[in-house]
C-alpha positions as CSV (number, residue, x, y, z in Angstrom):
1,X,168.3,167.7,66.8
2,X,168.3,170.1,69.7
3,X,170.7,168.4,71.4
4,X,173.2,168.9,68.2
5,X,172.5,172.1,68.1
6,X,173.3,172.8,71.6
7,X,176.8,170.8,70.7
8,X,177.5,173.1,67.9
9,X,176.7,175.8,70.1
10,X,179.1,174.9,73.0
11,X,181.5,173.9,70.3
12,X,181.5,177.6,68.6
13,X,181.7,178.8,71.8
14,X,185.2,177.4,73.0
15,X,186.3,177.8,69.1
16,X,185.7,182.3,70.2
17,X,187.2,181.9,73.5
18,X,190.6,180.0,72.4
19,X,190.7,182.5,69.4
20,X,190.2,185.4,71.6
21,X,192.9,184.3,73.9
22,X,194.9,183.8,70.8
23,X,194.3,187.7,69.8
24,X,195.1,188.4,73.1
25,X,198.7,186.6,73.4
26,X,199.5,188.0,70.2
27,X,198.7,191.9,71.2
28,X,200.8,191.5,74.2
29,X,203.6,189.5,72.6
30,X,203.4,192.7,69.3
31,X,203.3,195.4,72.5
32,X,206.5,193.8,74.1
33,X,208.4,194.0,70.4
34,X,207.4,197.5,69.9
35,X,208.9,198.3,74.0
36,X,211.9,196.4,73.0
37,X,212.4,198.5,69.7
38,X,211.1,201.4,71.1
39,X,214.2,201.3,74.2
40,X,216.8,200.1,70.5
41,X,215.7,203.6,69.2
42,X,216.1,205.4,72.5
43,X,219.8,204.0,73.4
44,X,220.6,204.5,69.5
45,X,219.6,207.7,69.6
46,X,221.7,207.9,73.1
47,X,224.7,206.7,71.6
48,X,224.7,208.8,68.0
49,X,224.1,211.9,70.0
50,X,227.3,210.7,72.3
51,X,228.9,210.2,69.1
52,X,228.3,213.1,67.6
53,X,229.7,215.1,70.2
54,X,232.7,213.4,70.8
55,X,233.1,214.1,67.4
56,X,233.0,217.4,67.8
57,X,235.3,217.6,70.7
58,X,237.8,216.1,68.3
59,X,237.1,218.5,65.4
60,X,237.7,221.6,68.2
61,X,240.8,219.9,69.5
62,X,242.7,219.2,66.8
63,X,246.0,217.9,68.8
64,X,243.8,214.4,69.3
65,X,244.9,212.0,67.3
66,X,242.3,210.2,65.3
67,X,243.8,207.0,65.8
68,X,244.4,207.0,69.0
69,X,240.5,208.0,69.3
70,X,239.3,205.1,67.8
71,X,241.2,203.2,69.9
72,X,239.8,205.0,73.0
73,X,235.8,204.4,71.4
74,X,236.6,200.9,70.7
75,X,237.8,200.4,74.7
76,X,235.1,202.5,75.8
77,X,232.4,200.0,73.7
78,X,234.0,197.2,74.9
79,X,234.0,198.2,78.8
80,X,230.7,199.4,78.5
81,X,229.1,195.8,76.9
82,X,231.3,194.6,79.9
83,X,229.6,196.3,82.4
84,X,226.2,195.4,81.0
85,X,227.1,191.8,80.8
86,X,228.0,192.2,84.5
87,X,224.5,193.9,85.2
88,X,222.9,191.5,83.3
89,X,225.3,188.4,84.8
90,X,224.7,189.9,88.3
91,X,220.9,189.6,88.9
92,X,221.0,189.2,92.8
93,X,217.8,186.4,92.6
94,X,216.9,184.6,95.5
95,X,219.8,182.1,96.8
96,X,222.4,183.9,94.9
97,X,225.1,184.1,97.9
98,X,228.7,184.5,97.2
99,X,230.3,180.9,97.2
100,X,232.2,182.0,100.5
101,X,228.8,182.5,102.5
102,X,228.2,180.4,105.2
C-alpha cells in the first residue's frame, strides 16, 4: 500500500512539474504577442502621425495635386516594404558571403 502511495506521489509530482512548464511556455509565448502588438501600435501610430502631417502639408500647399499625391504615398509605401524586405532578406548570418567570394 505504501509503495502505491509513493507511485501516486511521484506520479502527481511530474503531472505539477509538466503543468507548470506548460504555464510557463504559455506566459512567455502571451508576453511575445503583446511585444509584437505592442511594436504594430507603435509603427501605426508612426505612420498615422506621418500621415497626418503630410496631410497637412498638402492642405497648406494647395498647388499639390491630390492625385499626383497618392501616387507619391503609394511609391513611397511600396519602396519602404522594399526596403524592409531587403533588411529582413539581408540578415548577414554566418556563411552568408556574396557568391563572388573566394
Amino acid at each position: 500500500m505504501l509503495v502505491m502511495e509513493e507511485k501516486v506521489l511521484r506520479d502527481l509530482e511530474k503531472f505539477e512539474k509538466r503543468a507548470a512548464d506548460r504555464d510557463h511556455d504559455k506566459k512567455k509565448a502571451v508576453a511575445e504577442v503583446q511585444s509584437l502588438l505592442d511594436k504594430a501600435i507603435a509603427e501605426s501610430k508612426k505612420k498615422d502621425n506621418e500621415n497626418a502631417y503630410l496631410q497637412k502639408e498638402v492642405d497648406d500647399h494647395l498647388e499639390i495635386d491630390p492625385d499626383e499625391f497618392d501616387r507619391y504615398l503609394r511609391k513611397r509605401r511600396a519602396a519602404d516594404l522594399a526596403t524592409q524586405k531587403v533588411k529582413v532578406s539581408n540578415h548577414g548570418g554566418v556563411g552568408s558571403q556574396p557568391a563572388w567570394f573566394p
